[in-house]
C-alpha positions in Angstrom: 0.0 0.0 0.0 3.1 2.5 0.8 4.6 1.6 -2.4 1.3 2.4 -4.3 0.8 5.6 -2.4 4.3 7.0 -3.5 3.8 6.5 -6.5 0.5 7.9 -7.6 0.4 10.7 -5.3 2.8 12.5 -7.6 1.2 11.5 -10.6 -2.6 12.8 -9.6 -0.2 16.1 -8.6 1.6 16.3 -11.7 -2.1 15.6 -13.8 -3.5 19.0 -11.6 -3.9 22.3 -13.8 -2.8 25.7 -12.8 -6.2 28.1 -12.6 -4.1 30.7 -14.6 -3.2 28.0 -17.2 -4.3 28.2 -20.9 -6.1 25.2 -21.1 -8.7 26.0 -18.5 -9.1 29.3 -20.1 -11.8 28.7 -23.1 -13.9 26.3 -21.2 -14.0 28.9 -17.8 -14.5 31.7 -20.4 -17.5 29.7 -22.2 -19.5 29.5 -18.6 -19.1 32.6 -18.0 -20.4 33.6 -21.2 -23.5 31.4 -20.8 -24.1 33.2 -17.5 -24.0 36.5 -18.3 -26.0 35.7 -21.8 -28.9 33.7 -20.0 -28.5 37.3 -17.5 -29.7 39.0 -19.9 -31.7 36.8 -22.1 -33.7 36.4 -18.3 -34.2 39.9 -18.2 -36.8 41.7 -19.9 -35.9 45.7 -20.3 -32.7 43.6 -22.1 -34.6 41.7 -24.2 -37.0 44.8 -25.5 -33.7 47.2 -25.7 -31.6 45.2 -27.7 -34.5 43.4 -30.1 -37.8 45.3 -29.9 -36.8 48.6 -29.5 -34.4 48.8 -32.7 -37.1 47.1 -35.1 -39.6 49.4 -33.4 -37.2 52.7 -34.7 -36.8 51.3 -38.0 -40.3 50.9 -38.8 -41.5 54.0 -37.4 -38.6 55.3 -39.5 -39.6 53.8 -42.5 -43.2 54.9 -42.3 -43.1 58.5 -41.4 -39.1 59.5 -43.4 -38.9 56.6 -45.7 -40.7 58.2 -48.4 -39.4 61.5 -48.3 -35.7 60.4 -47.8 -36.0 58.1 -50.8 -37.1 61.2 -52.9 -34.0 63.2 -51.8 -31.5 60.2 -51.9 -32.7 58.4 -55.4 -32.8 55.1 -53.1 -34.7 53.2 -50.6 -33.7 54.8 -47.1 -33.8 51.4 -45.5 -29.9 51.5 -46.9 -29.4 54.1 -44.2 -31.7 53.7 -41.8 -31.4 49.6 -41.5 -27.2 50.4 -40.9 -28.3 52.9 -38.7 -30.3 51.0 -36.5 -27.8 48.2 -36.7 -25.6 50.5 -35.2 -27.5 52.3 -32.8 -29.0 49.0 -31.0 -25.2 47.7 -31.0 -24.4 50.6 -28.8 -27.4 50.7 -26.5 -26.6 47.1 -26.3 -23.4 48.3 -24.8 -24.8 50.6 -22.2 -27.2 47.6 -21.3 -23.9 44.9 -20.7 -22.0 48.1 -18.8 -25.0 48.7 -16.2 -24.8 45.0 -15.5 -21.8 45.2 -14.9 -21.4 47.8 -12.6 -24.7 46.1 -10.3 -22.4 42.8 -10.3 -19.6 45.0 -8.8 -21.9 46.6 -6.2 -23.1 43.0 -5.2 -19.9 41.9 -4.7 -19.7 39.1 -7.9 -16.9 40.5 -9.3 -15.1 40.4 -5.6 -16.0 36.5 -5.5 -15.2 36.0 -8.8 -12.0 37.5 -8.4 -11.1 34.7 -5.1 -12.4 31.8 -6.6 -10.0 29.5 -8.6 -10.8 30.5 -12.2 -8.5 32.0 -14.5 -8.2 35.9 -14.4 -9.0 36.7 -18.1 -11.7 34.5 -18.3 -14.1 37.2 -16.7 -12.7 40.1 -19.8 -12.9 37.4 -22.4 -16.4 36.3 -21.4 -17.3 40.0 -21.7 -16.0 39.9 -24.9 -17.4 37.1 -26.1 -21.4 37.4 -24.7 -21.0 41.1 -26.5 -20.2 39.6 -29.7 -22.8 36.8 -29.0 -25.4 39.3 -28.0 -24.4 42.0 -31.2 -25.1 39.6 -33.7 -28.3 38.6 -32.8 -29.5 42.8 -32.5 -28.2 42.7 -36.3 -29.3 40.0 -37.9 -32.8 40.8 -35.8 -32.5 44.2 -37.4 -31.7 42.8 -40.8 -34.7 40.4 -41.1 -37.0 43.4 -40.0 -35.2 45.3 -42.9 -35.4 43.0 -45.6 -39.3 42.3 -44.9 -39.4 46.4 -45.7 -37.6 45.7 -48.8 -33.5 46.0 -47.8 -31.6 44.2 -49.9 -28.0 42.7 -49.9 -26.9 43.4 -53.6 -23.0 42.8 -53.9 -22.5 39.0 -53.0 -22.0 37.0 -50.0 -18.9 38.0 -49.1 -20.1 41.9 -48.9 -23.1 40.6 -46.9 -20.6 39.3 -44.5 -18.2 42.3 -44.1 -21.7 44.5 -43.7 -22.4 42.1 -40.8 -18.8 42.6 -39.2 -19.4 46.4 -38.9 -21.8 46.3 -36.1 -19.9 43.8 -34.2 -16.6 45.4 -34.3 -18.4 48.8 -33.8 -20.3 47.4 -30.7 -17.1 46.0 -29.1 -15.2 49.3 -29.5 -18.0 51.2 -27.4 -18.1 48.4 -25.5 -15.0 49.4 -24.3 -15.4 53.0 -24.2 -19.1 52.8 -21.8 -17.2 50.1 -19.5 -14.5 52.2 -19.1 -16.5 55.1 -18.1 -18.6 53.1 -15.8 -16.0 51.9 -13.8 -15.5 55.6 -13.0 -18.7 57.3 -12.8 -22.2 57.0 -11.2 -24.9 54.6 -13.1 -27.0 57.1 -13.3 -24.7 59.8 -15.3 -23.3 57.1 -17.5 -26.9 56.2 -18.5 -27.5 60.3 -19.0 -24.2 60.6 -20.9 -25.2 57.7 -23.6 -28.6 58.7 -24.4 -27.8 62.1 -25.5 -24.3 61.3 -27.1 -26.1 58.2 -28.7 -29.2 60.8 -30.0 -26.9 63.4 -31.6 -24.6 60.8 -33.0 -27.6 59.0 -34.6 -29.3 62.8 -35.8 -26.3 63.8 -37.1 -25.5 61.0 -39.1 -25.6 60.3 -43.2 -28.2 57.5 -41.7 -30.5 60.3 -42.1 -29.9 62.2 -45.3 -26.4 62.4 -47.3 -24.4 64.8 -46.5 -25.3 68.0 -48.2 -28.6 68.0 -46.9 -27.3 69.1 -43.6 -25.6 73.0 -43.0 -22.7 73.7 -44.8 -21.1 74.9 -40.5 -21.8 70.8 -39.0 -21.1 69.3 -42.4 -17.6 68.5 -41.1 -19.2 67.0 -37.8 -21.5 64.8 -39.6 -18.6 63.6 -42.0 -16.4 62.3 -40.2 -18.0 61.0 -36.8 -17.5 57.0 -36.2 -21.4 55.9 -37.6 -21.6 58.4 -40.5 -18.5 56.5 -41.7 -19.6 53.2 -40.7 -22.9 53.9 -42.3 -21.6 55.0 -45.6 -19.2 51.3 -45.3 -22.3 49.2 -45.0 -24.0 51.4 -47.6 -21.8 50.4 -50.2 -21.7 46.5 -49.4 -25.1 46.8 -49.6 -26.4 48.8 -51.9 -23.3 49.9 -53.9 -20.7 52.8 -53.8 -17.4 53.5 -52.1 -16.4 51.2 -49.2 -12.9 51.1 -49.1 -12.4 54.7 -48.0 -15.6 54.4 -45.1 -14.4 51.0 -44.4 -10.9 52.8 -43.4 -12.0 55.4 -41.6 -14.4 52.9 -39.2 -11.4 51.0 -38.6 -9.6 53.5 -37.7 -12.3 54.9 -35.4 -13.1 51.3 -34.0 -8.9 51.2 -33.4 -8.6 53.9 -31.5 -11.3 53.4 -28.9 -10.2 50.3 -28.4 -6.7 51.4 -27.6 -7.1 54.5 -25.8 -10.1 52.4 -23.3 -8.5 49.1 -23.1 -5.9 49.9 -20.3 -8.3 51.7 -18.0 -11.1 49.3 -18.5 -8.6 46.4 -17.3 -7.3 48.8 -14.7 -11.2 49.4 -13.6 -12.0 45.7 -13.6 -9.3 44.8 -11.0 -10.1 47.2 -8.9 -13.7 46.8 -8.6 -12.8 42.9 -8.2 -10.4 43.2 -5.7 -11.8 46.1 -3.8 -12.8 45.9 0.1 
């Protein structure tokens, strides 16, 4: 029995896995992700802001500005306004995932999280991976609404599937941006900030009307904000036009969010989860 003892005992040691090991790293990050998606899948103001609400916009969109923005334009407006609305619902989709995640820190999750033995960067990369998850679904939700209207993909499969990529890459940048700034302000202003900085981005967009429809003194503005680009990118894989130049420019826009937020919101995250 000794003899048998001595020598499994190291063996069963050997065959145990660090909790900050790679291999344990997709499966911990997959349950995490299934939490925090059947979180919000369980809650209902989720559910309505990220599906109902967007479809809701577009319609009403369609019905009372469709007509006259097709006039101006020469097109359908659903080639804006379905972009748009892809975009829009990716960002309040954002604010929804933030909010959670600042009640989890005032509950103490993140705290327990933080003690128990899972590894550290499955808790970012389930974030990462439920906002992807939960981005797709808003778009392709929008899309179907859109092409019941009448939108259309008319440049092949492979634009269809770039047009989809916009909103997810777009959604994770200001995914990263409304974290960060939750980690350092009150729920309450961060909810404030994004509803007016989401309204004039959306007004002021070329998801509206093109560009020289709008004063000659906020044409700039309008230009070359982050959707108005974006927009005009899923425009062209669309409908037809210039992409490569939008496409650029969104990249560039999604790029720099990313980096400038990306160090504070890890700096935020352990601090709220190792916090007394």
């Amino acid at each position: 029995m000794t003899l048998v003892y001595e020598e499994t005992a190291p063996r069963s040691a050997d065959r145990r896995v660090h909790e900050n090991s790679a291999r344990v790293l997709l499966p911990q990050t997959l349950v995490q992700t299934r939490r925090i998606l059947l979180k919000w899948a369980r809650d209902l103001t989720t559910v309505i802001m990220v599906t109902a609400l967007p479809v809701l916009f577009l319609i009403t969109l369609n019905i009372v500005l469709g007509h006259a923005i097709s006039q101006i334009t020469g097109h359908s407006a659903l080639y804006g306004t379905v972009p748009m609305n892809a975009l829009a619902a990716a960002i309040n989709g954002s604010a929804v995932g933030a909010i959670g995640l600042i009640g989890e820190r005032d509950d103490g999750l993140l705290r327990r999280l933080w003690v128990v033995p899972v590894h550290r960067a499955s808790g970012i990369c389930s974030r990462i991976a439920a906002e992807i998850v939960r981005t797709m679904i808003t778009t392709v939700v929008v899309v179907a609404a859109g092409m019941i209207l009448g939108f259309r993909f008319q440049q092949g499969v492979l634009a269809t599937l770039a047009w989809l990529a916009v909103p997810v890459l777009f959604g994770l940048a200001f995914a990263t941006l409304i974290t960060t700034i939750a980690w350092y302000a009150s729920r309450n202003f961060l909810l404030e900030a994004i509803t007016l900085v989401h309204l004039l981005a959306v007004l002021f967009s070329t998801g509206f009307l093109p560009l020289d429809q709008f004063p000659k003194w906020v044409r700039p503005v309008v230009a070359h904000q982050p959707i108005s680009y974006a927009i005009d990118a899923m425009r062209g894989l669309s409908l037809g036009g210039p992409v490569r130049g939008p496409m650029i420019a969104t990249l560039l826009w999604v790029g720099g969010i990313t980096a400038v937020c990306i160090a504070p919101t890890l700096r935020g995250y352990r601090q709220a989860s190792t916090r007394r």
